[in-house]
N, C-alpha and C positions, 0 to 999 in steps of 0.2 A: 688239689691239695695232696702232698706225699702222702706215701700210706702210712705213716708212723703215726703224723697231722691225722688224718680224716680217721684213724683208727682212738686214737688217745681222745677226741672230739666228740666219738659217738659214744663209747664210755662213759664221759666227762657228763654227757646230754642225761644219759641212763641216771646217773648218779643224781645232778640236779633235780632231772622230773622226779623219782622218788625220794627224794628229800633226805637220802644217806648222808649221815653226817660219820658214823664210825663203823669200825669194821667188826664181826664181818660183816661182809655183804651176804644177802639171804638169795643166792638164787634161783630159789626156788619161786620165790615170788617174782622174780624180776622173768623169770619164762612165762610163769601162767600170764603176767602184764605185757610184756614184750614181743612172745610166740606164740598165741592164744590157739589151743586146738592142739599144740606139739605135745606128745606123747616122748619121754624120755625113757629109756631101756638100758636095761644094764644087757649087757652082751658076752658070754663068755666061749664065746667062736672065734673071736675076735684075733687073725695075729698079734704077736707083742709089739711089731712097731706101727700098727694101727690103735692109735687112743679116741678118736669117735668119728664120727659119721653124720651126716644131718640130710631127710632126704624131704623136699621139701612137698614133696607133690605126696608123698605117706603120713606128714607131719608128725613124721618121726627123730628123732637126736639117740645114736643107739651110743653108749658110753662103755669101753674094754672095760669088763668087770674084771678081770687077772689083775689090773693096775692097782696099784695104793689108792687107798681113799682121796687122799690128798692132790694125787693126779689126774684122778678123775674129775676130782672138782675142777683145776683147772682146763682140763679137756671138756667139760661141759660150756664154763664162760666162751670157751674157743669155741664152739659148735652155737652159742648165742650170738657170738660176734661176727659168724658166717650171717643167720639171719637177718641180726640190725642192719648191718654193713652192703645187705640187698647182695650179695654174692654170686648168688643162683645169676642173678640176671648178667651178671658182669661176665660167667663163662659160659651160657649161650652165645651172649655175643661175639665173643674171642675164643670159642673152647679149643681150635689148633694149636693155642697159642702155651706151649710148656712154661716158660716166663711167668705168664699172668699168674698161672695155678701157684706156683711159687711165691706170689707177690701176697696174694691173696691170703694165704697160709698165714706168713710174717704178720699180714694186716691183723688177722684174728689172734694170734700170739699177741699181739701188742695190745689189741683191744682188751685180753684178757689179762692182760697186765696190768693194765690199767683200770678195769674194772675191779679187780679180784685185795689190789693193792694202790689205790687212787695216790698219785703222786704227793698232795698235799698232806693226805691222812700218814701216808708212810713217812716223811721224811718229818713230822711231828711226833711221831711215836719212836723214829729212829732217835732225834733231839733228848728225849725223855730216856730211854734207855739203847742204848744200841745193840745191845743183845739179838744176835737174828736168830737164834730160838724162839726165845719171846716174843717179837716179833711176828716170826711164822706161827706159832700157836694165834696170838692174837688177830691175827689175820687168816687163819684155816689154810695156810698154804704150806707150799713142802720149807725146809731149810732153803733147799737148792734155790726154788724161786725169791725165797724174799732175799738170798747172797746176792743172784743175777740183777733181781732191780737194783739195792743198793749200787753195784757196780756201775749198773747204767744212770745210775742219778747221781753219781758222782760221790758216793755218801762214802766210798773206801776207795 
């Protein structure tokens, strides 16, 4: 399955099993269900163009506290969707491989796109009003992310 497919999938799985019907999504619940034992950290060592980290053998998720709120959230689902998505295992296997690490990345962006902003919920609330303010408050996400999805869901 492409990574867009198995990323939007595993999301899609998260969202049935806990039975989310509207946004947002809480995930804070969905780590303690999900990552059971991961310790989340805010981090302010952190460079700016690193937003999180997840190390799986410290069952730690360290999240750049310098970032907006709003980015962190998404940078956390991202460091979820490394987990679900079994990651760790994919670059033992392959880790010469610059490509993978690349692919891998995209996969967790989209997984948290899709988690954070569930295809169905979004383009029913964009139907309703299309304000991406509204919108991204309604969904706890930044502006910027809920313009991007719209964009990719054809919604503008």
């Amino acid at each position: 399955m492409a990574a867009v497919g198995r990323a939007r999938q595993g999301a899609r799985e998260l969202i049935k099993k806990h039975r989310i019907v509207e946004p947002p999504i809480n995930l804070d619940l969905l780590i303690k269900a999900e990552a059971p034992g991961f310790e989340v950290i805010l981090d302010d060592t952190f460079p700016d163009h690193l937003s999180g980290l997840t190390n799986a053998k410290a069952k730690t998720i360290r999240i750049n506290s310098n970032h907006p709120p709003l980015r962190r959230r998404f940078s956390l689902a991202h460091e979820l969707g490394h987990i679900v998505l079994n990651h760790k295992s994919m670059l033992f296997q392959r880790l010469d491989e610059e490509n993978i690490q690349k692919e891998l990345e995209r996969e967790a962006d989209e997984f948290a796109s899709e988690l954070l902003m569930p295809i169905r919920m979004f383009k029913a609330c964009y139907e309703l009003d299309p304000n991406l303010d509204t919108i991204a408050a309604l969904f706890e996400v930044s502006r910027t992310a809920a313009y991007v999805r719209a964009i990719k869901l054809r919604l503008l």
